[in-house]
C-alpha positions in Angstrom: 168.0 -34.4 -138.0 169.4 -37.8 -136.7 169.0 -40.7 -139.0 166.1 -43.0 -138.1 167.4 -46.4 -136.7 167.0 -49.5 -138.9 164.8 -52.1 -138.0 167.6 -55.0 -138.6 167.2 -56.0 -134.4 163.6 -57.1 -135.5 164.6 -59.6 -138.3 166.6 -61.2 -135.9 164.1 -61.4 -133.5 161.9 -63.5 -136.4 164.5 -65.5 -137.3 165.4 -66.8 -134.2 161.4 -67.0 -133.1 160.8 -69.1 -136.2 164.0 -71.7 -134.9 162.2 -71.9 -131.6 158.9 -72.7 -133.0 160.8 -75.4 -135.4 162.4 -76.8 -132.1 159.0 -77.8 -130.4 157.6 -78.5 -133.1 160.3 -81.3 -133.6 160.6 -81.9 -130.3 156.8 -82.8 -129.7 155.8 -84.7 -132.8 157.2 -87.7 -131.6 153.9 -88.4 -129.3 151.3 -88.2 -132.3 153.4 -89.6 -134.6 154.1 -93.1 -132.2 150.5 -92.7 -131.6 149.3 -93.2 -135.6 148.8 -96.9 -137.1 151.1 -96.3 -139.7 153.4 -96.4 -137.1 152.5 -99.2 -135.0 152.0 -101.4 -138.2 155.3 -100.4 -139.2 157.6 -100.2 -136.1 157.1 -102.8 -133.6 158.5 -101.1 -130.5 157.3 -102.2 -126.6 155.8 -99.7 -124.4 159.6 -99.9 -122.7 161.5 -99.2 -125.8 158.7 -96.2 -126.3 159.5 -95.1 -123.0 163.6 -95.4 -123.5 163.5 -93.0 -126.9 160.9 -90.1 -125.4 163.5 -90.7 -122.0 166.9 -89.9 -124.4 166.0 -86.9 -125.5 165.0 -84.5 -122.3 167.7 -86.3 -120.4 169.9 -85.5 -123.5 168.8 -82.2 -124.0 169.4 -81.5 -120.3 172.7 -82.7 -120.0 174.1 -81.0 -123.0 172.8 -77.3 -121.9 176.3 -76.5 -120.6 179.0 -77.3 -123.5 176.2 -76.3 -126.2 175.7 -72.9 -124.3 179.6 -72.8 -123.9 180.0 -73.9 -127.9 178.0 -70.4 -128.8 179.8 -68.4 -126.4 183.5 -69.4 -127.3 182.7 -69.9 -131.2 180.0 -67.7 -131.9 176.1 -68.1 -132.0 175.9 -67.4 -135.7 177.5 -70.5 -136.8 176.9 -72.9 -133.7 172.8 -71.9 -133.7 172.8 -72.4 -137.9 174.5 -75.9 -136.7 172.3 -76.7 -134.3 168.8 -75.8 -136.3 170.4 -78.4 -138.5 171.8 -81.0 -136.7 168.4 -81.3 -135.0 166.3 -80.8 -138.4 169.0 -84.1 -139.7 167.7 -86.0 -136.6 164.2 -85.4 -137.3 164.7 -86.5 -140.8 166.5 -89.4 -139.4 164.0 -90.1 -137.1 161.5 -91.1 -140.1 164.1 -93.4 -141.3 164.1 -95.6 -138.3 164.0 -99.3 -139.3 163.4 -100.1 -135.2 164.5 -99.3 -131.5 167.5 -98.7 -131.9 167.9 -96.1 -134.6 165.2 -94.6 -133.1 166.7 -94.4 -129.9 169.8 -92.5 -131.4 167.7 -90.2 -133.7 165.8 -89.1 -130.9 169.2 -89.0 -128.9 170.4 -86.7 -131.4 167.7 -84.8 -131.5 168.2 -83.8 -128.1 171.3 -83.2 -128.2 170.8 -80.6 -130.8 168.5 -79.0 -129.6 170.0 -78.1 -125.8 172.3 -75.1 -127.3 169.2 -72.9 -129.0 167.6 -71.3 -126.4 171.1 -70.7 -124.4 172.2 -69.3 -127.7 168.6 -67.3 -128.8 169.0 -65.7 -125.2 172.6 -64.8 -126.2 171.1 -62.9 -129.3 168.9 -60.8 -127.1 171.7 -58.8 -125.2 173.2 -57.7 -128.2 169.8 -57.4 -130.3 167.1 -56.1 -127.7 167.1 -53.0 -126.2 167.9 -52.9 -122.0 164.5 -52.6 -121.6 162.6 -54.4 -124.2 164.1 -57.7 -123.2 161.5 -59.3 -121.4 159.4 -58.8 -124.7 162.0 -60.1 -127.0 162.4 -63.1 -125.0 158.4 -63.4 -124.9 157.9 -63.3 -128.6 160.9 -66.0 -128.5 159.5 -68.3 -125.6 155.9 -68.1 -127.6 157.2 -68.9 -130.6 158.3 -72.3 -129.1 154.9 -72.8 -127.2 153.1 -72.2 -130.6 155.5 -74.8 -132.2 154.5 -77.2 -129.8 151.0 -76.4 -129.7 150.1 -76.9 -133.4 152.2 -79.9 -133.6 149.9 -82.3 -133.0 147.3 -81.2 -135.4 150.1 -80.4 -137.9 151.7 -84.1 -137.4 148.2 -86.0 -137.6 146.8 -84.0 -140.5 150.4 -84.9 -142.4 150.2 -88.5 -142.1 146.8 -88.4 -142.3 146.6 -86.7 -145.9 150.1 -88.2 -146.8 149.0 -92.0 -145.2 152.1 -92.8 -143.7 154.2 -91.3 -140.8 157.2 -90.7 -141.9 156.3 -88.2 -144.0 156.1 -85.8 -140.9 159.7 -86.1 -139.8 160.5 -86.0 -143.5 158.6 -82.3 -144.0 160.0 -81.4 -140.8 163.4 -82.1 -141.4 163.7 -80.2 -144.3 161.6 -77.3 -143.4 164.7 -76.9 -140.9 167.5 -77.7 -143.2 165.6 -73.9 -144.8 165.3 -72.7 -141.4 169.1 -73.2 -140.7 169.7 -71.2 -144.1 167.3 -68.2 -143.2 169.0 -68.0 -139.7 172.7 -68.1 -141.1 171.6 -65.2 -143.8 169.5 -63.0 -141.8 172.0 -63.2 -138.5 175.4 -61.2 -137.6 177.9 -61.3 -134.2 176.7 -57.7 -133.2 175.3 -55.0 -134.4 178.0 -53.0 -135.7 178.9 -56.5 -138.3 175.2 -56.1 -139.9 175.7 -54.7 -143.0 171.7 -53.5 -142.8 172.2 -51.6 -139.6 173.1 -48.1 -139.4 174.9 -46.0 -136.8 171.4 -45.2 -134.8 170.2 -48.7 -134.1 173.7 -49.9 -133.1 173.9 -46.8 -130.7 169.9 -47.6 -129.3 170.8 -50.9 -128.8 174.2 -49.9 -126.9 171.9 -48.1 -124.1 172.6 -49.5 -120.6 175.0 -51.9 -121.7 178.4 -50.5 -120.8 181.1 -52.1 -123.4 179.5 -53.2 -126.7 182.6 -53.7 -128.6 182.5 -56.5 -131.0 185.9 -57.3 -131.3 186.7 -57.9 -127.4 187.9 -61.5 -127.0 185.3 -64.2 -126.7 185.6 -66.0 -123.1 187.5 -69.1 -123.6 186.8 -71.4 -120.4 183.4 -72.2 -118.9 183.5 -70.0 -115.4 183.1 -72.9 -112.9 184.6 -70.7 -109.7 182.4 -67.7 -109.8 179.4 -70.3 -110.9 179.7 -72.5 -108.1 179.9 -69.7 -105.5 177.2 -67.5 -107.0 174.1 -67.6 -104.2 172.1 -65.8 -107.0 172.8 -68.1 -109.7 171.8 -70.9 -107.0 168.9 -69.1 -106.4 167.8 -69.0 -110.1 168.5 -73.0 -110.6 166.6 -73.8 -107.6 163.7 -71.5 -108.9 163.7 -73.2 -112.2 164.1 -76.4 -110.9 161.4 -76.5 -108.7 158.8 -74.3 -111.0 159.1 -76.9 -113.7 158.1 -79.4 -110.9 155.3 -77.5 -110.6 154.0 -76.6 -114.5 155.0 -80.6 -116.2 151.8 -81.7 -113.8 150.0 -79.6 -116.8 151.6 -81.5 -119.8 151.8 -85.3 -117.4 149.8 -85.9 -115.2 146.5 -83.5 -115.9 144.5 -85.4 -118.4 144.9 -88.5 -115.9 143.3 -86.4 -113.0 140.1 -85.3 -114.9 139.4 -88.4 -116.2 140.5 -90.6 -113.1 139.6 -88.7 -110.2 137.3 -85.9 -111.4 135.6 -88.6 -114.3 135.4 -86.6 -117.0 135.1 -87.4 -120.8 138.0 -88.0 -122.8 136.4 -84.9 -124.5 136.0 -82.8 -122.2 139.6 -83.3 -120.9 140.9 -82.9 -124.4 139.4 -79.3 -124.5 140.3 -78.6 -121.0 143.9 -79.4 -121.6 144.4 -77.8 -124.4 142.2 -74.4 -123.4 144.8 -74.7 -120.2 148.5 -74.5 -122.6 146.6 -72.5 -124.9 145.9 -69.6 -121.9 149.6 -70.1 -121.4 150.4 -69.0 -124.4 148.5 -66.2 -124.5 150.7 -64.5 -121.3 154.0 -64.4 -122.7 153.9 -61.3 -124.2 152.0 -59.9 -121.5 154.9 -61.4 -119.5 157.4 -59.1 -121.1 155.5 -56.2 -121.2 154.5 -56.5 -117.2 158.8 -57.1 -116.6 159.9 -54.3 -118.8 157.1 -52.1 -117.4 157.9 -52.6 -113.6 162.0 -52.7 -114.9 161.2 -48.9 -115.6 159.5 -48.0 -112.7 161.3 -49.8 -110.0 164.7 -50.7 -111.2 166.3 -53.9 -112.5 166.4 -55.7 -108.8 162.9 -55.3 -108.5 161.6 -55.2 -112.0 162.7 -58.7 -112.8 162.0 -60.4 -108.8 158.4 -59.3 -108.5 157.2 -61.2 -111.5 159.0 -63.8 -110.4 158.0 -64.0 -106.8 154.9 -63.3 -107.4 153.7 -65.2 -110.7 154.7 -68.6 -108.3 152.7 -67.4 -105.8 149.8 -67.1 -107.7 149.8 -69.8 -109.9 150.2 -71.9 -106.6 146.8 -70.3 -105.4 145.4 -71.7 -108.8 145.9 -75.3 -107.9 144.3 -74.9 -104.5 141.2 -73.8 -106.1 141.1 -76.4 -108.9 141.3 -79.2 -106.0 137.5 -77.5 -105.1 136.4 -77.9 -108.4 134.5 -80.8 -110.7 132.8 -79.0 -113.7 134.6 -78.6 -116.8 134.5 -75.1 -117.3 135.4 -74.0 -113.9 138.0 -76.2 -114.0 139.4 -75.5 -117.2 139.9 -71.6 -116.1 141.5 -72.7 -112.9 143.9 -74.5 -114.8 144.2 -72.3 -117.3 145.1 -69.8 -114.2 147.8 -71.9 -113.4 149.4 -72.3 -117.0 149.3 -68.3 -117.1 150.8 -67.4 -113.9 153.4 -69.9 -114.5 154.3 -68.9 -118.1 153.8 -65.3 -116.9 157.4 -65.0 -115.5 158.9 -66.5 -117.9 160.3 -63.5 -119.7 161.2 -62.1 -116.5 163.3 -65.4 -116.1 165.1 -65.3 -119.3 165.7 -60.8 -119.0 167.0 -61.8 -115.5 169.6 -64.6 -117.1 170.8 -62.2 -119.3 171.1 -59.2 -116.7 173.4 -61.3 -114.7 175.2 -63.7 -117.4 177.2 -60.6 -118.8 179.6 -62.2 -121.6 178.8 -65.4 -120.4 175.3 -65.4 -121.8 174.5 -69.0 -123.6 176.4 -71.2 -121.4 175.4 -69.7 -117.9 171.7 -69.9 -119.5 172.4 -73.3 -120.3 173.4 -74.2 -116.6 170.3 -73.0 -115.1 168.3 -74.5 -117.5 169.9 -78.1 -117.3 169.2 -77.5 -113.4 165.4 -76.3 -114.8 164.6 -79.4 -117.2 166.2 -82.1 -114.2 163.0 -81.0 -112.5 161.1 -81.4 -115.4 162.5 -84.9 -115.8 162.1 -86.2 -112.1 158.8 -84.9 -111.7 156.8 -87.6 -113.6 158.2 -89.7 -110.3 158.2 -87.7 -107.7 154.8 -87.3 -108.6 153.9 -91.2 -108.5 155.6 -91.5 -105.3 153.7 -88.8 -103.5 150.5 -90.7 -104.7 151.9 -94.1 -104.3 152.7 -92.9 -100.8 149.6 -90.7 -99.2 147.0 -91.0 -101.9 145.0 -93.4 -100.3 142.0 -92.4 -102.1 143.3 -91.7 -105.3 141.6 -88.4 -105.7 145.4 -87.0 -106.7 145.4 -84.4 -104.3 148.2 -84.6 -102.9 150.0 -84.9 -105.9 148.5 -81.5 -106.7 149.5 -80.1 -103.5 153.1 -81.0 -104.3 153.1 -79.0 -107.4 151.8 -76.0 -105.3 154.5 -76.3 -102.6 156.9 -76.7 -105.0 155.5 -73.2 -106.9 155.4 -72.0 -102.9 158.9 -73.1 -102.8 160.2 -71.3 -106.1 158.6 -67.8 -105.2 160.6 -67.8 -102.2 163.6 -67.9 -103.7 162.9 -65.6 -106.2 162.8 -63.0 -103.7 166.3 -63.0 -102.8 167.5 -63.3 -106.6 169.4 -59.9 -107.9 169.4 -59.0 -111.4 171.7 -56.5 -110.7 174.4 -59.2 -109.4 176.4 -60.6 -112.4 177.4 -63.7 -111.9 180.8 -63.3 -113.1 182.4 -60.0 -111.7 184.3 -57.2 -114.5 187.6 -57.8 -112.8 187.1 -61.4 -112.7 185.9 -61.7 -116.1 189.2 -60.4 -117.7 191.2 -63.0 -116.0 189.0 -65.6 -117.0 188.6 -64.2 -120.9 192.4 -63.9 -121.1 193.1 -67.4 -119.8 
């Protein structure tokens, strides 16, 4: 009788969950703790200042997807994502230490930096750790992790400097919480399979399935791939989907609680609850999200399987918006939005399965490209949002505005349909030349 396989793939998994929910939870603290009166009393920053630091880091963390994703790729994700965990916990720490703008400026600078390579990297760990067709689930349970993280942190960040009385206990607690984090990850994590010492000969042949060469001594590719990347239609395809659903989803995490409260006139309150009842809906789809794109991977093929959740999810969540503009009562309006954060977070597993379908051995820093192209429109939307008010909102009832983020959704469901899973990027051929150069 065959030996049972080991469960090693799932401690992996955790331990690269538990770095994502560390990284938004870092990532988003910053808001509550500028917010407290410890701070303000301590740290005399402008509104401008305040809006140069929370600026350096998604511009940061955008621009750095690329040589962080290369960095895991050419050196090996067990040491550079133990670095990064780190490096970012450090800046964290740092960030409590700030003495004014400036260090706080760099610390948050840092931060970002640090943080670009992770999910590039985690996605890395999923083609070597997650079955063909359990991908879309392990990339749910890590996507969720990071949506928890940044969930709970502000009610973990106020009660700290509530009970402690001063805010730079949080960054402290955080900081080192991930300096343990980066020790876990190094201990429980390995190159491939068949370098765990904890994993026998079945789960290194169950996780082989459908992936053609698992050798883990083949040569690591040494150059980013900028020919076949700039030529790819289907990796264009990808960035212009991400780029244009995170114009679509940041109006949730911007712009919403201003809406309710300025052109619907609801309570601080009652937005509060909204708001949070909306991300919190969001949440609650990932894994549903990876079971709906391994499930229609089985039945209709990798092509398929990965575009109709895709296509689709945009689609829908566009259809969302339309009905919330109809809406004024709290609760109504709350599952309309809610609608929206779930079809929107719906896909993303199929997103992240699709990334690593067509990244082959390329996986972190090709993830990283599309994602830099993903978080630009993440970080213009805040004004491309204002203009479209500034411009046609003549009765500041934000409608328009809202109808941009539904286009833009539209827009990203459309190209979805002509991406191909089943397309790497890089070619077999072409990817000896460019490992061997």
């Amino acid at each position: 009788m065959p030996e049972a396989p080991t469960k090693v793939r799932h401690s992996i998994l955790a331990a690269t969950t538990l770095a994502a929910f560390l990284m938004y939870l870092d990532r988003v603290c910053l808001a509550w703790i500028v917010g407290s009166e410890s701070f303000k009393e301590s740290l005399h920053v402008t509104r401008d200042e305040m809006d140069w630091v929370k600026g350096a880091f998604f511009w940061a963390y955008a621009l750095a997807q690329v040589p962080a994703g290369w960095l895991s790729d050419r050196f090996g994700g067990r040491v550079l994502m133990t670095v990064y965990i780190a490096s970012w916990s450090l800046f964290t720490l740092a960030t409590s230490f700030s003495v004014g703008f400036v260090t706080l400026f760099i610390a948050r600078l840092g931060c970002g930096l640090a943080e670009a390579g992770a999910y590039p990297a985690s996605s890395s760990f999923m083609t070597k750790w997650a079955q063909v067709e359990s991908r879309g689930l392990a990339s749910s349970i890590i996507s969720m992790g990071g949506r928890i993280g940044g969930a709970l942190a502000p009610w973990l960040t106020a009660t700290v400097i509530l009970s402690l009385g001063d805010w730079r206990w949080a960054g402290w607690l955080y900081g080192a919480f991930g300096i343990v984090v980066a020790g876990v990850f190094w201990t429980v994590y390995r190159e491939h399979p068949k370098l765990h010492p904890a994993c026998n000969a079945s789960e290194v042949a169950l996780l082989a399935e459908g992936r053609g060469d698992f050798s883990p001594t083949k040569a690591p590719p040494r150059r980013f791939p900028w020919v076949p990347v700039l030529q790819s239609g289907n990796l264009w395809l990808m960035n212009g989907y991400q780029f244009l659903t995170n114009i679509g989803w940041a109006f949730l995490i911007l712009s919403l609680p201003d809406y309710l409260t300025k052109a619907v006139g609801l309570s601080e309150k009652e937005t509060g609850t909204i708001s949070t009842l909306a991300l919190t809906i969001g949440i609650a789809s990932l894994p549903l999200g990876g079971m709906l794109t391994d499930y229609c991977t089985r039945k209709l093929g990798c092509r398929w399987g990965r575009r109709l959740p895709l296509a689709t999810t945009r689609f829908l969540a566009a259809g969302s918006y339309l009905i919330a503009l109809t809406l004024d009562s709290p609760i109504p309006l709350a599952i309309a939005f809610g609608a929206v954060a779930f079809f929107a977070d719906l896909a993303l597993p199929a997103a992240w399965a699709c990334m690593q379908d067509i990244s082959g051995r390329h996986q972190a820093q090709l993830f990283g490209w599309s994602n830099m192209w993903g978080n630009f429109g993440a970080a213009i939307q805040p004004k491309l949002f204002a203009f479209v008010l500034l411009t046609f909102d003549d009765n500041h009832d934000y409608q328009e505005g809202i109808l941009l983020c539904a286009v833009a959704f539209v827009l990203a469901g459309v190209l979805a349909l002509g991406i191909n899973a089943q397309k790497q990027v890089v070619e077999e051929t072409n990817l000896e030349a460019t490992v061997n150069a």
